[in-house]
N, C-alpha and C positions, 0 to 999 in steps of 0.2 A: 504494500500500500504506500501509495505517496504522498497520503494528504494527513495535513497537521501536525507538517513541523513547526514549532512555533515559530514564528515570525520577530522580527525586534520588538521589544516591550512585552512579549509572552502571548499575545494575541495569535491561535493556532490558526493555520493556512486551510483552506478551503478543501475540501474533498475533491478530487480530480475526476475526470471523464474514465480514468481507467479503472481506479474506484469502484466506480457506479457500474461499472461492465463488469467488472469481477462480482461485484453481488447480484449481479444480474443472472449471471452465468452460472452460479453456485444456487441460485433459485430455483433454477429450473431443472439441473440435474438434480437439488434435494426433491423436485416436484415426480419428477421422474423415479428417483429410488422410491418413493412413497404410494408411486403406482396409479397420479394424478397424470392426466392429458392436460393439465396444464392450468399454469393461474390465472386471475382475472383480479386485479390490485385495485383497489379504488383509493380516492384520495384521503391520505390521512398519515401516519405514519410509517407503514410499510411503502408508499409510492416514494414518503423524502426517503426510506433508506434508502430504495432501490434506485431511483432514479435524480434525486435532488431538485425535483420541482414538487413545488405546493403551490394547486390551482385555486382558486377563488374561493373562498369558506362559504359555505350553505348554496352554492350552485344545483338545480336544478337538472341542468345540462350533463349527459353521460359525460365523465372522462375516466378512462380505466387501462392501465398498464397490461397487456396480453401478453405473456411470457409461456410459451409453447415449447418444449426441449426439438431443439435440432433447429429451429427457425430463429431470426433475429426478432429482438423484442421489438413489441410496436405499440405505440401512445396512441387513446383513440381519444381525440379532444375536439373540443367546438371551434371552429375556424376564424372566430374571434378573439380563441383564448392559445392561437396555435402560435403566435409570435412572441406569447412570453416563454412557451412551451421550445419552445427552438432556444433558447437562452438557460436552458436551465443547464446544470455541470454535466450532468447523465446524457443530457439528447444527441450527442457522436455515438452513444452505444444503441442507440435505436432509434426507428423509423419512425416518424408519424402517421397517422392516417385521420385527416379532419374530415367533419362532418358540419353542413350547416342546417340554421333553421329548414324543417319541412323534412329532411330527413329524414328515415325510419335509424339512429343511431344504434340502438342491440342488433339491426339486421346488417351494421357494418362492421358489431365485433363483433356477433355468428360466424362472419366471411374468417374471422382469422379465426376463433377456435376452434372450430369446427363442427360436426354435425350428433356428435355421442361422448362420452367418455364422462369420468368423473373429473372434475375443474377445483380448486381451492377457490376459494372468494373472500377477501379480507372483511373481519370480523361487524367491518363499521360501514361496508355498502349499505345504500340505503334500498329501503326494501322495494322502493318501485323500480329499478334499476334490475337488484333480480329479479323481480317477477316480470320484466321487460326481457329480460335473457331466457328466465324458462319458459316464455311465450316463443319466442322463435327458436329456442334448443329444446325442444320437448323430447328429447333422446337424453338429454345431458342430465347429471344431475353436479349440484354445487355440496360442498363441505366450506365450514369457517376455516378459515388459516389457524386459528387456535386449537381445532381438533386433526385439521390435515399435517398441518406444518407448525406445532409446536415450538421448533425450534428453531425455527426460521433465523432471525435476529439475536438468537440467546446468546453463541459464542463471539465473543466481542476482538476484534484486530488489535494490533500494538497501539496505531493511532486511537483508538474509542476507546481503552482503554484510560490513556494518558486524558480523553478528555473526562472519562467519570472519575477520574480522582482530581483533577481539577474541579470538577461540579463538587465531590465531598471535600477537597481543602476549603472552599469557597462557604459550602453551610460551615463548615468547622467553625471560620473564621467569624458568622453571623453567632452561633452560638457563646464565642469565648467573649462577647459582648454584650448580649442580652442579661450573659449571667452579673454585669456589671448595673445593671439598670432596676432601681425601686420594683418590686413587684406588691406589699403592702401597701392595699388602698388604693389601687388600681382598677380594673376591671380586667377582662381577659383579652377583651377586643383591642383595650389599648396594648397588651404584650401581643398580642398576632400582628397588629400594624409596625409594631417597634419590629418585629420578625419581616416582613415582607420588607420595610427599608431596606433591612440589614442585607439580604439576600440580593434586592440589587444594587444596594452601596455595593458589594462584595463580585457585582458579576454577573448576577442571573439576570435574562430577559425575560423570565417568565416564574412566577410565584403559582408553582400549583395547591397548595393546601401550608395550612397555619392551625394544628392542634395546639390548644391552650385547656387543656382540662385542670381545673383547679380544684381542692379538694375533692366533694362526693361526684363532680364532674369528671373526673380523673379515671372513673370508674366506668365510663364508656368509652371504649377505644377511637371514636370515629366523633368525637363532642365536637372538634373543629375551635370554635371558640362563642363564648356568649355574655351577658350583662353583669355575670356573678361576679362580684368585686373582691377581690382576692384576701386573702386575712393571713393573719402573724398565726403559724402553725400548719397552713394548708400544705400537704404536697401536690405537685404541679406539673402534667407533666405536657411536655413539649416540641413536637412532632412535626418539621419542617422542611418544606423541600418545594426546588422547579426543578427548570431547565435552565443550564449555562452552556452557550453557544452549541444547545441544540441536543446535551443530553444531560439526564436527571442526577439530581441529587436526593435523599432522603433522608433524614438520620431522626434520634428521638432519645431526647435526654427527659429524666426526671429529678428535678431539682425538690427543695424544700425551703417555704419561708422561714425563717430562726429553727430555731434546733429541731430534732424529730424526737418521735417518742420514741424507745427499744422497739415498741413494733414496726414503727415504719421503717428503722433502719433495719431488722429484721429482713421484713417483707424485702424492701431494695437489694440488698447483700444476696438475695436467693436468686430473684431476676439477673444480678451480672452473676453471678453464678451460671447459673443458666444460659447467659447469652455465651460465655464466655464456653459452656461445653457445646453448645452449635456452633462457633468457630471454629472450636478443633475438633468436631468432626466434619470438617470441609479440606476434602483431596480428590483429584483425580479417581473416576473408578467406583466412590462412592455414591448409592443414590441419592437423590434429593430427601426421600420422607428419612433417611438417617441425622441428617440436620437435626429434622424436624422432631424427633426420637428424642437424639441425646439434651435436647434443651429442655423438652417435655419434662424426662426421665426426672433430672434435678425440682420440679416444682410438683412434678407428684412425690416425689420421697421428702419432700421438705412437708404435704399435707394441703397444698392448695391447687392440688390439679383441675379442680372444678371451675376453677377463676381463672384459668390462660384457657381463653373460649375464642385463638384465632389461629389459624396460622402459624408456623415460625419464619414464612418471608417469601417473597418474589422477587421475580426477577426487575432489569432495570436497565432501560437503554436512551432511548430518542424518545421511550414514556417512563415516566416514574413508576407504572406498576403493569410487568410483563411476565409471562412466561421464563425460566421456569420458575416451579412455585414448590419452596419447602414445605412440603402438608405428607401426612402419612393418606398411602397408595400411588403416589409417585414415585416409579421408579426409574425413571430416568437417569443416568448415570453423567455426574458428574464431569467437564470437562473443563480443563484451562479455558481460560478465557470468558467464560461466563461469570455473570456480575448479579449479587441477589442481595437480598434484605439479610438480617439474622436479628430480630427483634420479639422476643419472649416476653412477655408481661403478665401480672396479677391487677385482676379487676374486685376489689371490695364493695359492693352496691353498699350507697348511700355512703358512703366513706370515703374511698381513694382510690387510685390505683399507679400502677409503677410499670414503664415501657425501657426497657432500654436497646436503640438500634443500632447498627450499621450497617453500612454497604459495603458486602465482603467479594472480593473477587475469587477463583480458584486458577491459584499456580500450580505448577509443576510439583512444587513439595508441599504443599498446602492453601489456607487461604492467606489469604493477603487484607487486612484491612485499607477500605478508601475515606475513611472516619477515625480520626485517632485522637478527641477531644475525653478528657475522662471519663470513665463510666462509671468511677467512686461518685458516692451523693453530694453534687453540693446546693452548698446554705445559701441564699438568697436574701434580701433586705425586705 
């Protein structure tokens, strides 16, 4: 890969056209081993990996990436949106084929996928789009890219790499500052705002989510943030994350306002505990629900298995929450280069609760943290 070496002042260089053809190319042979006649990409995610164009947000208009094994890929866009489409980094690795108003558009990507087979179709086409294809493919049938092609985007190159631990140096840096800022007498919405600053003072173009659960709030994993005004005692915990130049960041510390009681340092000291045995069990070879095992394992023999009611983590690329996914019956095996969550937590209803994450990669001899801010408890003002 050629793209993203940094540039002077650390600003990473651009994905290249060769880039874009190598994941092109690696698409369609994974579409192939999988016994798919071929994808059918729609805009969102998968079209910027593979291609590096993002067409007009809520368009109406078919645009869909056709990647067929043995054919060159070809872009089916509307003739008005084909001149940004010819500019994009990807478009030297394939053809276009526009379409304008009055046209029947599914009967001009029918023309390239042809007349049967089973096809992948990214997760997030919209449904009149398929029901537009299985109108003129009525031989065909479609699967989601997340049941066809799981792992489409999971194993991550040297460059994508270098940029998600750029995206976690970057929250690293929003969290070793938030813990410097009043949180008694607050509310929560003001530490989520103070949070989204931070993230793009630090870098991000985009603020996907800001948890702020504050004490009995604390105790829903997914609270986000709301009016409850924070108080001397509560624990807090804090769960933030976007995208920096185009891939994600996530992490999730739980703090305490003034000192904690023995049980909440308790409860805390079991989750890094726990987080810290799903790190090392991440190697090559291993599957995913083993993560997800050994972090379990520690908060049922501590007696609170009933309270870690998620997950132990997902994966993380160009979306902050992707394939693959540490849960037990995944067995997917582990590979270099794939990048996932490793966040264990206890939920006490009407009380508290305790998350502590990272974004863990897998090397060659292990994992590799892309989060390295502490995961000891700390005090807050």
């Amino acid at each position: 890969m050629t793209g993203t070496a940094p540039l002077a002042g650390g600003t990473p260089a651009p994905f290249t056209a060769d880039d874009y053809r190598v994941r092109m190319e690696r698409a369609a042979r994974s579409a192939a081993d999988a016994g798919l006649a071929g994808l059918v990409v729609a805009p969102g995610p998968d079209m910027v990996w593979l291609t590096g164009y993002t067409p007009p947000a809520d368009t109406e208009r078919l645009t869909a990436l056709v990647l067929v094994p043995g054919q060159q890929p070809v872009l089916v866009v509307p003739t008005l949106e084909a001149p940004d489409a010819r500019k994009a980094a990807g478009a030297p690795g394939m053809s276009l084929r526009d379409w304008t108003d009055g046209v029947d558009p599914y009967a001009v990507a029918a023309g390239l996928v042809g007349g049967d087979g089973r096809f992948g179709i990214s997760d997030n086409a919209w449904a009149m789009h398929l029901l537009g294809l299985q109108k003129v493919l009525p031989e065909a049938c479609f699967a989601s890219l997340t049941d066809a092609l799981p792992m489409l985007r999971a194993v991550k190159d040297a460059a994508e790499l270098e940029l998600l631990a750029a995206a976690g140096a970057a929250a690293d840096q929003a969290f070793e500052e938030i813990r410097k800022v009043p949180f008694a007498g607050r509310r929560e919405s003001d530490i989520g705002r103070d949070l989204a600053d931070l993230l793009l003072r630090f870098g991000h173009s985009q603020v996907d989510f800001t948890v702020v659960g504050s004490g009995p709030n604390g105790a829903d994993p997914h609270h986000e943030v709301g009016d409850r005004v924070i108080q001397r005692g509560d624990m807090v915990v804090l769960d933030f994350g976007g995208l920096k130049d185009g891939y994600g960041s996530d992490t999730t510390r739980t703090v305490h306002v003034g000192e904690p009681t023995d049980e909440e340092r308790r409860v805390h000291d079991i989750v890094r505990a726990a987080q810290e045995a799903g790190f090392r069990a991440v190697r090559p070879g291993v599957a995913c629900q083993e993560v997800d095992r050994a972090a379990r394992a520690v908060i049922d023999d501590a007696g609170y298995g009933e309270y870690f009611i998620h997950r132990t983590g997902h994966g993380i690329g160009v979306t902050t929450h992707e394939p693959p996914y540490m849960i037990e019956g995944e067995e997917q095996l582990l590979v270099p280069g794939m990048c996932f969550s490793v966040e264990p937590g206890i939920y006490l209803p009407g009380r508290f609760g305790v998350r502590i994450e990272d974004i863990v990669t897998v090397a060659e001899d292990g994992g590799r943290r892309l989060n390295n801010t502490t995961r000891e408890m700390v005090i807050v003002d």
